[in-house]
C-alpha positions as CSV (number, residue, x, y, z in Angstrom):
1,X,0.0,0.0,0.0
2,X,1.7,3.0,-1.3
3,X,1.0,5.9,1.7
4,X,2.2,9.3,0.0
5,X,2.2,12.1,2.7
6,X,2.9,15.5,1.0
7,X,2.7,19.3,2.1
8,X,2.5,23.0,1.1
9,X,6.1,23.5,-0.2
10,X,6.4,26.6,2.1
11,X,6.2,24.9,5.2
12,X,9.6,24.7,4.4
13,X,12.5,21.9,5.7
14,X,11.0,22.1,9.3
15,X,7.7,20.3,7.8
16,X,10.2,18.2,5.3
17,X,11.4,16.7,8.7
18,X,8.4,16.0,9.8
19,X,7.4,14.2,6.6
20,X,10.3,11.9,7.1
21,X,9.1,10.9,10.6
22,X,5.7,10.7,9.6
23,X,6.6,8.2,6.6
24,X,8.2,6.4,9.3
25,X,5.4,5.8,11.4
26,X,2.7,5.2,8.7
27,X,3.7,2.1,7.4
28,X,2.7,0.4,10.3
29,X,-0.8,1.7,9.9
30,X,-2.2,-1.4,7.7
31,X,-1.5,-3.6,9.9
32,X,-3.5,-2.0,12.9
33,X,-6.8,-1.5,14.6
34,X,-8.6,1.0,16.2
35,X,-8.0,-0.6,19.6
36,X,-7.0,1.3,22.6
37,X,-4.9,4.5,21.4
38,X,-3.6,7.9,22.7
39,X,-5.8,10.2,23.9
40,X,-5.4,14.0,23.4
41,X,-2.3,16.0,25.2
42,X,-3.9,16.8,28.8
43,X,-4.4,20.3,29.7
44,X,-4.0,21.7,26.3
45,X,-6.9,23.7,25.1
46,X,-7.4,23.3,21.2
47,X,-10.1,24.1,18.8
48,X,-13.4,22.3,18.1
49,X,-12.4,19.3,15.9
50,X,-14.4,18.8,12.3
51,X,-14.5,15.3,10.7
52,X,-16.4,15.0,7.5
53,X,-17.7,11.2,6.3
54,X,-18.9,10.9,2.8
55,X,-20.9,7.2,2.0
56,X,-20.6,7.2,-1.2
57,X,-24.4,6.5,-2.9
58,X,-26.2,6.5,0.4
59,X,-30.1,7.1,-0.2
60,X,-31.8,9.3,2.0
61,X,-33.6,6.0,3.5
62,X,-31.0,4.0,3.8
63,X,-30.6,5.0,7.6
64,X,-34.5,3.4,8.2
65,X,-33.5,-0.1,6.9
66,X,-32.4,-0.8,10.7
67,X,-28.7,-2.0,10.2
68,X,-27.0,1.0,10.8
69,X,-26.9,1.6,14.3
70,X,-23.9,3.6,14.6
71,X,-26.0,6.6,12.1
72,X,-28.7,5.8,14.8
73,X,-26.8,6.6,17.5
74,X,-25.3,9.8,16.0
75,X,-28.7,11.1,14.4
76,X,-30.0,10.9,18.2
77,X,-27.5,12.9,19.3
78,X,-27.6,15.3,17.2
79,X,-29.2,16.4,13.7
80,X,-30.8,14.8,10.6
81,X,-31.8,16.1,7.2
82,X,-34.8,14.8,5.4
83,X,-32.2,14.3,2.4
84,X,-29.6,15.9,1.3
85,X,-30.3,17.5,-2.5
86,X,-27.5,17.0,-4.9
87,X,-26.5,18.8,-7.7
88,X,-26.4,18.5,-11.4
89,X,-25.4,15.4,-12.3
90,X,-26.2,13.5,-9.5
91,X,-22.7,12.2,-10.0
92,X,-19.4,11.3,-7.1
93,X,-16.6,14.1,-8.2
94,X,-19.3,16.8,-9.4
95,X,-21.5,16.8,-5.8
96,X,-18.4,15.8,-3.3
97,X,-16.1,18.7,-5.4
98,X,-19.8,21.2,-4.6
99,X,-20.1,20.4,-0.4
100,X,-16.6,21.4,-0.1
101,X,-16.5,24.6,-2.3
102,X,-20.0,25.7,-2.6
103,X,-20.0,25.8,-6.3
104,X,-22.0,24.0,-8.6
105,X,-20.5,21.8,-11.1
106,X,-21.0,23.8,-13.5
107,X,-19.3,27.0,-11.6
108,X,-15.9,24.8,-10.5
109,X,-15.6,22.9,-13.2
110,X,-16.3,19.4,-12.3
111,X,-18.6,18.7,-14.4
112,X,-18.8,15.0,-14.5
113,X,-16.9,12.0,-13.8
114,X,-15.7,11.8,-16.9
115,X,-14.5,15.0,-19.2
116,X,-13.1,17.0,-21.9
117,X,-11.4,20.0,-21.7
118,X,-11.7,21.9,-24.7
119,X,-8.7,24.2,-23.9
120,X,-6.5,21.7,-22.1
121,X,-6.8,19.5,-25.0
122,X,-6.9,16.4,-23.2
123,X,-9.5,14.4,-21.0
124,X,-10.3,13.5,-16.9
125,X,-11.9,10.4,-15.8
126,X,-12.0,9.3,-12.1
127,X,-9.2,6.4,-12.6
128,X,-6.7,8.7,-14.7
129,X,-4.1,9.6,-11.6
130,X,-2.3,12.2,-13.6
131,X,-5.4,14.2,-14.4
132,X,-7.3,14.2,-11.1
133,X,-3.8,15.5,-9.5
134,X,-3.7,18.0,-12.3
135,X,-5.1,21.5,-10.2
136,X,-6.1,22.7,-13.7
137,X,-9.5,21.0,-13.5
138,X,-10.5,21.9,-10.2
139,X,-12.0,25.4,-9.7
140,X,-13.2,27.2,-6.9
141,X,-11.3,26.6,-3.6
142,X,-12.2,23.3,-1.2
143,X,-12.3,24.2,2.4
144,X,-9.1,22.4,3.5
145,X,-7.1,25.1,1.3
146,X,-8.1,28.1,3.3
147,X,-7.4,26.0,6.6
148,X,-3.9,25.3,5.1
149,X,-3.2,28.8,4.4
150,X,-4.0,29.7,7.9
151,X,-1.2,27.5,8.6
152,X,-3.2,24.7,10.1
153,X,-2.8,20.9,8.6
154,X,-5.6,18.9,7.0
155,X,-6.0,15.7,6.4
156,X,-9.2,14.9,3.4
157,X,-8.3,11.4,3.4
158,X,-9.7,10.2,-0.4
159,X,-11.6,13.1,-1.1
160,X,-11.6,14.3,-4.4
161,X,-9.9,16.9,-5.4
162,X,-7.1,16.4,-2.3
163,X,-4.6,14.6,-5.0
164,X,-4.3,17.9,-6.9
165,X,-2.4,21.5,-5.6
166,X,-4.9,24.1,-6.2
167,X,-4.3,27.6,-5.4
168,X,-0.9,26.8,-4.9
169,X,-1.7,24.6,-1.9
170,X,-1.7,20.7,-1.3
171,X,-3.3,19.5,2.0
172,X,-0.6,18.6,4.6
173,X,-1.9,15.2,4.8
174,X,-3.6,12.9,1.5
175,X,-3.0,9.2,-0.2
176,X,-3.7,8.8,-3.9
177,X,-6.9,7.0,-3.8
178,X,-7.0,3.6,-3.2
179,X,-9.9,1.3,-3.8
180,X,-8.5,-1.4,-1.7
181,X,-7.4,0.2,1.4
182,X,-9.4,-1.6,3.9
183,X,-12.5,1.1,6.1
184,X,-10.8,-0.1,9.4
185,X,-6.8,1.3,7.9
186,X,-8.6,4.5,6.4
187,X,-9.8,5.3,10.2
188,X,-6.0,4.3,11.8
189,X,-4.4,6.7,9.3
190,X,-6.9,9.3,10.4
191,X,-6.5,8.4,14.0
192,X,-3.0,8.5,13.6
193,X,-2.6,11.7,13.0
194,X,-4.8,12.5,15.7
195,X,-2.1,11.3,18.0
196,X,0.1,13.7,16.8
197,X,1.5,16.9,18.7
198,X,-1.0,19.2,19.1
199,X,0.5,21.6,15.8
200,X,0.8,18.8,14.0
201,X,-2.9,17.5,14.6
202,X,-5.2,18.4,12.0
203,X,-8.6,19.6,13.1
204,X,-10.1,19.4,9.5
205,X,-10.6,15.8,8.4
206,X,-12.4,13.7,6.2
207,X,-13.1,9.9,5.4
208,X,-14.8,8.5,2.4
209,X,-16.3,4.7,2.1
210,X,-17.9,3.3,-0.8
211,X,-19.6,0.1,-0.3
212,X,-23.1,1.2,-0.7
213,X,-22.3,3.1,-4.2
214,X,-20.8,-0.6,-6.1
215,X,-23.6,-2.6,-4.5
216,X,-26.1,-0.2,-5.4
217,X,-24.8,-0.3,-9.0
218,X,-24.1,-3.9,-9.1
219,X,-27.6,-5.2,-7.4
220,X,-29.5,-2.4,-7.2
221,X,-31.0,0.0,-4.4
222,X,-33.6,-2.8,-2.5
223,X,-31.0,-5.9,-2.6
224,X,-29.6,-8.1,0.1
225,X,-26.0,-7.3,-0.9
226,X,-26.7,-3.3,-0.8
227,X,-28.3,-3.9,3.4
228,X,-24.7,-5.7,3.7
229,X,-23.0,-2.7,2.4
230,X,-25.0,0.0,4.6
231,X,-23.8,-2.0,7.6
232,X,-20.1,-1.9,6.5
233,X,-19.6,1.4,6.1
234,X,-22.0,1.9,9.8
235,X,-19.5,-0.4,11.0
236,X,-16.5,2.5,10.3
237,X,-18.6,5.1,11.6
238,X,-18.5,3.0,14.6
239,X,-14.9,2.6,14.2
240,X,-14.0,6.1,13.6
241,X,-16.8,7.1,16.8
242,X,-14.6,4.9,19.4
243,X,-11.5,5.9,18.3
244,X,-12.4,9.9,18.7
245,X,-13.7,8.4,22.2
246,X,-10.5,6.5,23.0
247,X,-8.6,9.8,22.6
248,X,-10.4,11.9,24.5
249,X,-12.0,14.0,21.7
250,X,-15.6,12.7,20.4
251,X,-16.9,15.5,23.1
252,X,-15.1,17.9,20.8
253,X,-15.6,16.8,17.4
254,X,-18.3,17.7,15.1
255,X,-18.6,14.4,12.8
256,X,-20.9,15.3,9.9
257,X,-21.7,12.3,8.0
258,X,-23.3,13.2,3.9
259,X,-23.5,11.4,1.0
260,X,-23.0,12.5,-2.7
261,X,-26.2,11.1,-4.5
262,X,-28.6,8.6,-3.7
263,X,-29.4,5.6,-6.3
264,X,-32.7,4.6,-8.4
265,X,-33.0,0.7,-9.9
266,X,-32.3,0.6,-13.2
267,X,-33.9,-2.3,-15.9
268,X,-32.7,-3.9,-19.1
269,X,-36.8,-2.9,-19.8
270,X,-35.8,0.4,-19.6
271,X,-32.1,1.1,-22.2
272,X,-32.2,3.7,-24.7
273,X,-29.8,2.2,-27.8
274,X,-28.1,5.7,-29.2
275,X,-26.2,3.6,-31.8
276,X,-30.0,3.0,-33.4
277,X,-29.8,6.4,-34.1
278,X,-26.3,8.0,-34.6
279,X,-23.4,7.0,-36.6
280,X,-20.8,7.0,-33.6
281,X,-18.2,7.7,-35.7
282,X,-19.5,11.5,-36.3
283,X,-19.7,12.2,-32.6
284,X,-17.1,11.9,-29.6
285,X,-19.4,10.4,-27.2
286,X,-17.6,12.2,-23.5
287,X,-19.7,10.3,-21.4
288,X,-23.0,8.0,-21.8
289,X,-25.0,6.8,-19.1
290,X,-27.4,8.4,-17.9
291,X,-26.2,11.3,-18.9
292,X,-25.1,11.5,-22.9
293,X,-22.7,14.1,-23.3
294,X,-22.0,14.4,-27.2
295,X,-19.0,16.4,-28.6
296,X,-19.8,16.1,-32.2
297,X,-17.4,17.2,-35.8
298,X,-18.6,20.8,-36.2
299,X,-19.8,19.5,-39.6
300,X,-22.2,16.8,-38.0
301,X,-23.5,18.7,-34.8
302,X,-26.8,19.6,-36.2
303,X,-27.7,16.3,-38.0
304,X,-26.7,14.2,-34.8
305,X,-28.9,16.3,-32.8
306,X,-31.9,16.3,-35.1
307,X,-31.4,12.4,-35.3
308,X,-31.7,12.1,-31.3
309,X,-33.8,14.9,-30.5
310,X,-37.5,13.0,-30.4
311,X,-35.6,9.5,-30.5
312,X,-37.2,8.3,-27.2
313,X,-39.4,9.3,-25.6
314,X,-37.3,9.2,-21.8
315,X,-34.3,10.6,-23.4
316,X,-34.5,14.3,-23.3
317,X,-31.9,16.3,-26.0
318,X,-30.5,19.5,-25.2
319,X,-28.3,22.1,-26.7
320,X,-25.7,23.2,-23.9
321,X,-27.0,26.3,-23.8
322,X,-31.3,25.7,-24.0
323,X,-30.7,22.8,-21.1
324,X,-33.4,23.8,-18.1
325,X,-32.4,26.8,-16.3
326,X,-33.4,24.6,-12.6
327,X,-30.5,22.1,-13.9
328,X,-28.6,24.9,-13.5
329,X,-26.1,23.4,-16.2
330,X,-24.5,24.2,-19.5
331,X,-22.9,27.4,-19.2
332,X,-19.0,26.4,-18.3
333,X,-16.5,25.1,-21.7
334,X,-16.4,22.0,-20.3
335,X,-20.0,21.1,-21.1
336,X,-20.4,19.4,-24.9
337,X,-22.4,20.9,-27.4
338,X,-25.6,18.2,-27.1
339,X,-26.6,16.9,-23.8
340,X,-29.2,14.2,-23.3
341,X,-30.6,13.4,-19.9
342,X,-32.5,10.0,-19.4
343,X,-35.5,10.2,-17.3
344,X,-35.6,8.1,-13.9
345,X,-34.1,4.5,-14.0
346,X,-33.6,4.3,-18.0
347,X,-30.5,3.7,-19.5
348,X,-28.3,5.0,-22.5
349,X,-25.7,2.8,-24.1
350,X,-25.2,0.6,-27.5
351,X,-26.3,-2.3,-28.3
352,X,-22.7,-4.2,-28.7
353,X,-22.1,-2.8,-24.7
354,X,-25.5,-4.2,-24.4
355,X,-24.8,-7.3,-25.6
356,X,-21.3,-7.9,-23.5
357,X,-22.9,-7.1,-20.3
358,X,-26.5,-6.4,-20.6
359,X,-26.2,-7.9,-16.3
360,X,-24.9,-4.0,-15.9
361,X,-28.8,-2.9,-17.2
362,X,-30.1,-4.7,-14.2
363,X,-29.3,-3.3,-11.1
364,X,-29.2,0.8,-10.0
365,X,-27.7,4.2,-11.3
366,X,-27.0,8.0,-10.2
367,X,-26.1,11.0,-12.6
368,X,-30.3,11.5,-12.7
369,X,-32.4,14.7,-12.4
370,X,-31.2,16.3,-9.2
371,X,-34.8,17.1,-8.2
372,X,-35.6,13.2,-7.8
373,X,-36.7,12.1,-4.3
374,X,-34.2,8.9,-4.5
375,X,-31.1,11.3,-5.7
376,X,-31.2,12.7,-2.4
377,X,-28.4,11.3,0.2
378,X,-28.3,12.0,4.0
379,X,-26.7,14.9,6.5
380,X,-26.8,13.4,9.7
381,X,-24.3,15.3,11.9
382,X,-23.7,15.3,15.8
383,X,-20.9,17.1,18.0
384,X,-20.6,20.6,20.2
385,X,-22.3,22.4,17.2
386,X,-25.3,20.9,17.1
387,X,-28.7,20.4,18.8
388,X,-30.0,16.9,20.0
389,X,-32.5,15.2,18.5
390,X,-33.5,17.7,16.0
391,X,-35.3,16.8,12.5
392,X,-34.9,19.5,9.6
393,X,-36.1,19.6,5.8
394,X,-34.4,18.6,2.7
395,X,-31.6,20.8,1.7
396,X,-29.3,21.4,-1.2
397,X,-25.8,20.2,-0.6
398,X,-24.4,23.8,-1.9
399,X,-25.3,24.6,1.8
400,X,-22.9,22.3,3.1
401,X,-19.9,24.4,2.2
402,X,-20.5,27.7,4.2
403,X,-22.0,25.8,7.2
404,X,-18.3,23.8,6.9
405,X,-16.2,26.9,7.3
406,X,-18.7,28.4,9.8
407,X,-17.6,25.2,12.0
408,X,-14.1,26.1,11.2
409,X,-14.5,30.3,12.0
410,X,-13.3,31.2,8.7
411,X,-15.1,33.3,6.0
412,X,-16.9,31.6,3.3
413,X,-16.0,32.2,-0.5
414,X,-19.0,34.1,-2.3
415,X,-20.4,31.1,-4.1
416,X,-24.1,28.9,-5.0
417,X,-23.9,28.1,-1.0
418,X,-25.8,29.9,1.8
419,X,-25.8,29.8,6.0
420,X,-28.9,31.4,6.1
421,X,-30.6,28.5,4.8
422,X,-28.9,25.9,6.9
423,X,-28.0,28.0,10.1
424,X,-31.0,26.8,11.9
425,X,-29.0,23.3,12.4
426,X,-26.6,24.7,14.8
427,X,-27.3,25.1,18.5
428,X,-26.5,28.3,18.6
């Protein structure tokens, strides 16, 4: 397991130092357990702690289903959204990228999972190391940046958009993403750090799990194997809650737990064949499924949008710049020319994918209209911050950002984002 520490070159060969002894110690890491640990330096008086989990794909109801009693505990202790409203698409980089800069994806830039830059002449996909570290791609400014340049260390542990320096500033502590890294290691490396000097601590952290977005895909929403994954990744809430305990800190740390989308079943009934209808070969196809993202030859761009425009009746065909205005979508270069957005639970694709896997048809999807009850994911959040016990409406996950640097005391960038409409989920 490769883990990479890196830093803000100005922190100069003081912090180099301390990169040394922290590679050092952190090899040990997979290996460990959160068993009994460190707790915090006594009589020191430090700052409210802030620890962000993302579940990747977590529905809004998925907290109901009764295996997740680690969410129950915290959601009694503190506060719960009705559902947490994603953005446009309802996809992982575009909504994680918005909570932690308050843009839409269409404002900083992260406009899918998978893109094309027309002026960087070259494309970004989620697995493509050397573009996600590439800062050119990420706009706007994620909250671990401004913490940095206060001169306080951060650790967004997988959270996209941590690989890359933006602004001229890396987070003092980040690992390339790795898939594999087992939930119990992901909390140790966080609670490592935790057991660090006090000004080497970082009081802005943040842990993502995945389980419940590949089950959801793989067996849709409702199935057996996506219960097993929402118990999982309670399981390293559970983790992560004990080892805050252990140390001495859970009374002091405000754990916010979100999700980026939720997920809707998906059908081989219900596949939209684009091939039936456009020569591939006169249109780059950016990204297909469920939303078609077509970068046609100048030449072809009207004829390959005449051919799909009434096509099927639950694929809607757009122009970048006649797309909804509530999508709130279409404006930024990044976007193609022709956009088509499957309604609820249909699929795009072609019929030789179809036929190699037509399995994939069968189980659930994401990237749907943001506005869609089962799009929504959770805010569930408990700590010094917040009330107990308290129950609030839906909200839209732009409104995660300022409420993030409100719990850090520092000024929020002007953005899509507003406290006014989430302020009434503090305590004070």
């Amino acid at each position: 397991m490769n883990h990479t520490t890196s830093r803000p070159e100005s922190l100069g060969l003081a912090r180099i130092a301390q990169d040394l002894a922290l590679l050092a110690g952190l090899w040990l890491i997979a290996g460990c357990s959160s068993g009994p640990s460190k707790s915090a330096d006594p009589g020191v008086a430090e700052d409210e702690l802030l620890v962000l989990v993302a579940f990747d794909g977590f529905r809004w109801d998925y907290p109901d289903r009764g295996v997740s009693p680690n969410l129950a505990t915290l959601e009694a202790r503190g506060v719960r959204a009705e559902g947490l409203i994603p953005s446009f698409p309802t996809k992982t980089f575009p909504n994680h990228y918005t909570m932690v800069t308050g843009l839409v994806p269409d404002r900083h830039g992260i406009i899918a999972n998978t893109m094309w830059d027309p002026e960087l002449k070259t494309g970004f996909s989620m697995s493509n190391r050397e573009q996600v570290q590439n800062g050119a791609w990420w706009g706007g400014e994620p909250i671990w940046i401004p913490e940095e340049r206060a001169g306080r260390p951060t650790a967004p542990l997988f959270w996209p958009g941590n690989e890359a320096e933006i602004n001229g500033f890396r987070p003092t502590y980040w690992l390339p993403f790795d898939g594999s890294m087992p939930n119990a290691d992901r909390v140790d490396w966080l609670m490592d750090l935790l057991d660090r000097p006090v000004g080497e601590r970082p009081r802005l952290l943040t842990l993502y799990l995945d389980e419940t977005d590949l089950a959801g895909h793989d067996h849709g929403p409702d199935s057996p194997e996506t219960l097993e994954a929402i118990r999982i990744v309670d399981e390293a809430l559970g983790l992560l809650v004990r080892g805050l305990e252990d140390r001495g800190l859970l009374s002091r740390t405000n754990v916010i737990v979100v999700s980026d989308h939720g997920m809707i079943p998906t059908s081989r009934d219900r596949v939209f064949f684009v091939d039936d209808f456009v020569n591939l070969d006169t249109a780059r196809v950016i990204d297909w499924n469920p939303v078609l993202a077509l970068w046609p030859d100048e030449q072809h761009q009207e004829a390959v949008y005449r051919a799909l425009k009434d096509a099927h009746p639950h694929v809607s065909i757009y122009w970048k710049d006649s797309i909804p205005e509530r999508f709130d979508y279409g404006k930024h270069p990044r976007v193609p020319p022709i956009i088509g957005i499957a309604d609820d639970g249909w699929t795009i694709t072609t019929r030789p994918y179809y036929e190699e896997a037509p399995i994939r048809a069968d189980g659930g999807n994401h990237g749907f209209d943001h506005e869609a009850r089962d799009m929504q994911g959770i805010f569930i959040a408990a700590g010094p911050a917040f009330p107990s016990g308290l129950r609030v409406p839906a909200f839209r996950n732009v409104d995660v950002y300022p409420l993030l640097m409100k719990l850090l005391d520092l000024p929020a960038a002007p953005g899509d984002g507003d406290l006014a409409r989430v302020g009434g989920l503090l305590a004070d």
